[in-house]
N, C-alpha and C positions, 0 to 999 in steps of 0.2 A: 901287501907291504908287511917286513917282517918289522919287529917292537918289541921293547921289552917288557913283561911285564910294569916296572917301575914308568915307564914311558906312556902305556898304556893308560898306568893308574892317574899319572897327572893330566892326562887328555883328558879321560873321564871325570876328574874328580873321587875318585874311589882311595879309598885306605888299605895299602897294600899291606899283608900279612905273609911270612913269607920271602923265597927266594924271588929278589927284582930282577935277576939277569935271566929270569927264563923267558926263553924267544916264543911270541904268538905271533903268526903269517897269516891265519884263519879261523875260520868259524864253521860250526859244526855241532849238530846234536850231542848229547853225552853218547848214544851207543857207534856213531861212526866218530868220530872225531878223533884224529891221532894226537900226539906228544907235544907240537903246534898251535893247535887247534884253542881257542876261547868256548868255554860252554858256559851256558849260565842256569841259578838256581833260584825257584824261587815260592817252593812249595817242601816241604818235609816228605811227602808223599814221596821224590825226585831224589830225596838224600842219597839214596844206595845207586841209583843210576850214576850221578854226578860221580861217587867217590868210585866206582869201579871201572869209570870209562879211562881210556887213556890218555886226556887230556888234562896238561899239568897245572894250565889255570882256569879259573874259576870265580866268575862274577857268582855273587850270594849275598844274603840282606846281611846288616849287622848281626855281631854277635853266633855265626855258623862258624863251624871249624868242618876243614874235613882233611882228615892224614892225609901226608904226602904232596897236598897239594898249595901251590901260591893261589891264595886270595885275595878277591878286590872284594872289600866291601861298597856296599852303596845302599842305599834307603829301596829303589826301583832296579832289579835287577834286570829285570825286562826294557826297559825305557835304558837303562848305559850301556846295553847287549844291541841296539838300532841305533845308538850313538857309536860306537867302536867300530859298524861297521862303516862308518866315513874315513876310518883311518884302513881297516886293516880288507877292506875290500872297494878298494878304488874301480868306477865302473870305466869300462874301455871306454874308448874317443879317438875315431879313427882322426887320422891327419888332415893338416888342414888341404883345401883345395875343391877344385870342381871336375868332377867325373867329366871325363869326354862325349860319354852319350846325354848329360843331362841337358837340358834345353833351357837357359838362362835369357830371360829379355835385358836386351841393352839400356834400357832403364829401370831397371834394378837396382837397387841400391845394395850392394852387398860388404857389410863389414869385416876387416879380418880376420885371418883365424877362422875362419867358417870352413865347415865341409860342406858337401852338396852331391848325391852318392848319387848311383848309376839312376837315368832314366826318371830324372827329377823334372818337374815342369816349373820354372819360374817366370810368372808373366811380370807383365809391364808395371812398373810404379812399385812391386815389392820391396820393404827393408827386410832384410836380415844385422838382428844385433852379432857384434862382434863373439865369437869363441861357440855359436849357436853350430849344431847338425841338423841338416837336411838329410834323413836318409834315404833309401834306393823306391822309385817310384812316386813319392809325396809330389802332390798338385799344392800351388799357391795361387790362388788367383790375385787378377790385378788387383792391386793398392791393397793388398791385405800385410800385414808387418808382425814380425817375429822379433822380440827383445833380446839381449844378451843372454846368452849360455843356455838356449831353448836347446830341445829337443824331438823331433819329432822321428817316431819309429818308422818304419815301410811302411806305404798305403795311406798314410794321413794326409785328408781333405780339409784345406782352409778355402772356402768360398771366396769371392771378391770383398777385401775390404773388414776379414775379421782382423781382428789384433788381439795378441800375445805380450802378457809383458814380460819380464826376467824373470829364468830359470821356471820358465813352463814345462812341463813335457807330458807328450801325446803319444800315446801306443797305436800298435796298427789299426788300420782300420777305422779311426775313429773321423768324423766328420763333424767341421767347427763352421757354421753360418750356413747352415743349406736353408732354404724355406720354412717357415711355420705351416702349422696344418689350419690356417684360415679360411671360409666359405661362407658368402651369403646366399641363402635359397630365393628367390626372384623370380618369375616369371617364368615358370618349371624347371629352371637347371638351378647348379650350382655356380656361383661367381667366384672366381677366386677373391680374394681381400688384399691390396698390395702388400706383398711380403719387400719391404724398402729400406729396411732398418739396419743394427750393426749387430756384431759380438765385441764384447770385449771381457778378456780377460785378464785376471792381476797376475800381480808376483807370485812365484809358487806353486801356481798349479798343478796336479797331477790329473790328466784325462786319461779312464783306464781306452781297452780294446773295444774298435766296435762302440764307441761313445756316439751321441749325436746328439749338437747342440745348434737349436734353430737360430737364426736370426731374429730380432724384434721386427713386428712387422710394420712399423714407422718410428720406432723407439729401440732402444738398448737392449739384449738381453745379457746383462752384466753377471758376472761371477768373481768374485771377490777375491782375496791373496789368501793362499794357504790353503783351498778350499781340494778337498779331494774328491772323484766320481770315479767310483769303479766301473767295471766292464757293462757295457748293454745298459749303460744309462741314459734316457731320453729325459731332454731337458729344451722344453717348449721355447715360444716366442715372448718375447718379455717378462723372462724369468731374472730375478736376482735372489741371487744366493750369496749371505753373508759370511762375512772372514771362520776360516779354520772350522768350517761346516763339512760335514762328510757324510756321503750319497751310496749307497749300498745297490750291487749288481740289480738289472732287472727292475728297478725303480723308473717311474713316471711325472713325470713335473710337468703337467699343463698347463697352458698359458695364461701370463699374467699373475703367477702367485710369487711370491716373496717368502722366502727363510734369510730367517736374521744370521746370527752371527753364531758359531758351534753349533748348531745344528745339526741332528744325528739323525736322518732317516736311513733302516734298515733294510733288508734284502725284500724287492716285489714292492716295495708302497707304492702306493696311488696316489697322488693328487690332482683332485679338480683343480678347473681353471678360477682365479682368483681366489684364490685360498692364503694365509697367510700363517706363518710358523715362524712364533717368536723366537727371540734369541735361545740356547741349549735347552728346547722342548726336544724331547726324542718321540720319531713314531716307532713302532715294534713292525716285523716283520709281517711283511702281507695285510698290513691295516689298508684301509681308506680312506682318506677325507675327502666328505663331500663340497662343491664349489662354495665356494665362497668362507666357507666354516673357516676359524679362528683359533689354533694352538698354542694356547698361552705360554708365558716365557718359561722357560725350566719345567712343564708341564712333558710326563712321561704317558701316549695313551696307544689303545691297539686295540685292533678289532675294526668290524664294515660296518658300520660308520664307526671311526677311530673314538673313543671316549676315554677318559682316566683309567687308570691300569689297575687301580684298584675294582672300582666297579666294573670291567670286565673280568677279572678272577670272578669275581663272585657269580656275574652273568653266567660264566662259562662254566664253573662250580653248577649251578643250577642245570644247567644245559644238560651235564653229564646226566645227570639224575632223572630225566624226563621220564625215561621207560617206567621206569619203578615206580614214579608220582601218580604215570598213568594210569597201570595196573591198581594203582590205591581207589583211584577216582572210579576207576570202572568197579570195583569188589564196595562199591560205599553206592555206586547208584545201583549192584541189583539186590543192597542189601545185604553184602556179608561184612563177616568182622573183617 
């Protein structure tokens, strides 16, 4: 969508510097970005990139100037550079209707304005909210329900009976209510444990690719509004995850633990089962918490077993040094200086 500068500035809120009648259609780094194009600045490091690229505007914190070019001021360049593109990179939406190959159960409930693309499976008791896509291949099982302006990409699994609420969306691949990993050991085998429970999820959510989210296995495993899971995240049976909390590739959420609310676990964590992670505690990359262990609220830690961030520097500070400590130790027991 093309905009004017000046048009721009009042969506965003920014303080136009500058010619208002110059036209932005897109977004684009400073070194590809043409005459169109928004770039944004937001490091000094970036000054000579920004002022030498070809694009005539330019999102930058207060108080920058750079020849030549219309500026929006703003406090967060970064943060009104993923707001701008609501306006100036609108995502397609194919039209509304139902594919001829796709397979619709006659009690379905399907609201207007829905798409439903090739080779879709919709069984019996499904809602679809109004303006939502189905795209090409996606299973819904019976009584599972999708809220207004969802999404779901090619290949997305909703099990029997999970729920979606408004403006979800789910990438390929990703699978929402399949079974917990439950087992009692018994009388030499394994028993399954009934996996009988729900999903449900809130307003907002983004499920990356490849996601997989179990069902609770007599209970909820709920996930909150706002909350994001990237790609190849496994998230057990009666997991709740609180609002605007966000989940980093390749992470594991065993059953039964609780994250509060902003919640920041990074790329690879671990969590055992019943573990709990207060509200905006962050784990670091590749940590672990063991079962049941307790991450207090706004508490930042990392490392196997996960501990405060400070006393792992220093662990790991020591760590480095081992060789050299050793050698000390070994030249003091045969006796040298």
């Amino acid at each position: 969508m093309a905009l004017t500068a000046r048009e721009l500035a009042d969506f965003i809120g920014a303080k136009l510097l500058g010619d208002g009648s110059v036209v932005v259609s897109g977004m684009a780094a400073p070194e590809s970005a043409g005459p169109q194009d928004l770039i944004y600045l937001d490091s000094l490091r970036y000054q000579g990139r920004a002022q030498e690229s070809a694009a005539k505007c330019v999102l930058a914190p207060l108080g920058w100037s750079l020849k030549g070019k219309t500026i929006l001021e703003v406090e967060n360049p970064k943060l009104a550079f993923a707001k701008a593109s609501v306006r100036l990179l609108p995502i397609y939406a194919p039209p509304a209707g139902v594919h001829p190959s796709a397979i619709v159960a006659s009690s379905a409930r399907i609201s207007p304005n829905v798409f439903i693309g090739p080779y879709a499976v919709i069984e019996d008791e499904v809602e679809i909210g109004e303006d939502s896509i189905v795209e090409a291949f996606c299973f819904l099982g019976r009584g599972s329900a999708i809220g207004e302006r969802c999404r779901l990409h090619p290949r997305v699994t909703l099990y029997p009976g999970a729920k979606l609420a408004a403006r979800v969306e789910v990438h390929s691949g990703a699978v929402v209510g399949s079974d917990g990993f439950g087992y009692v050991f018994g009388d030499g085998r394994h028993w399954k444990f009934p996996q009988i429970g729900s999903v449900e999820i809130g307003d907002d959510v983004e499920v990356g690719s490849n996601t997989t989210i179990d069902r609770g296995s007599l209970g909820v495993t709920r996930i909150a509004c706002e909350v994001k899971l990237d790609n190849l995240v496994q998230v057990a049976h009666n997991v709740t995850i609180g609002k605007r909390s966000l989940v980093a590739a390749q992470t594991g959420v065993s059953g039964s633990t609780s994250l509060g609310e902003g919640v920041i676990l990074a790329g690879q964590v671990g969590l055992g089962d019943h573990c709990t992670i207060e509200d905006r505690a962050i784990v670091g990359a590749q940590a672990g918490v063991p079962t049941g262990k307790t991450i207090r609220q706004g508490q930042t830690v990392w490392g196997t077993p996960a501990r405060p961030i400070e006393k792992y520097k220093k662990q790991y500070a020591a760590f480095a040094r081992l060789p050299e400590l050793i050698a000390r130790i070994e030249n003091i027991e045969k006796g040298k200086p």
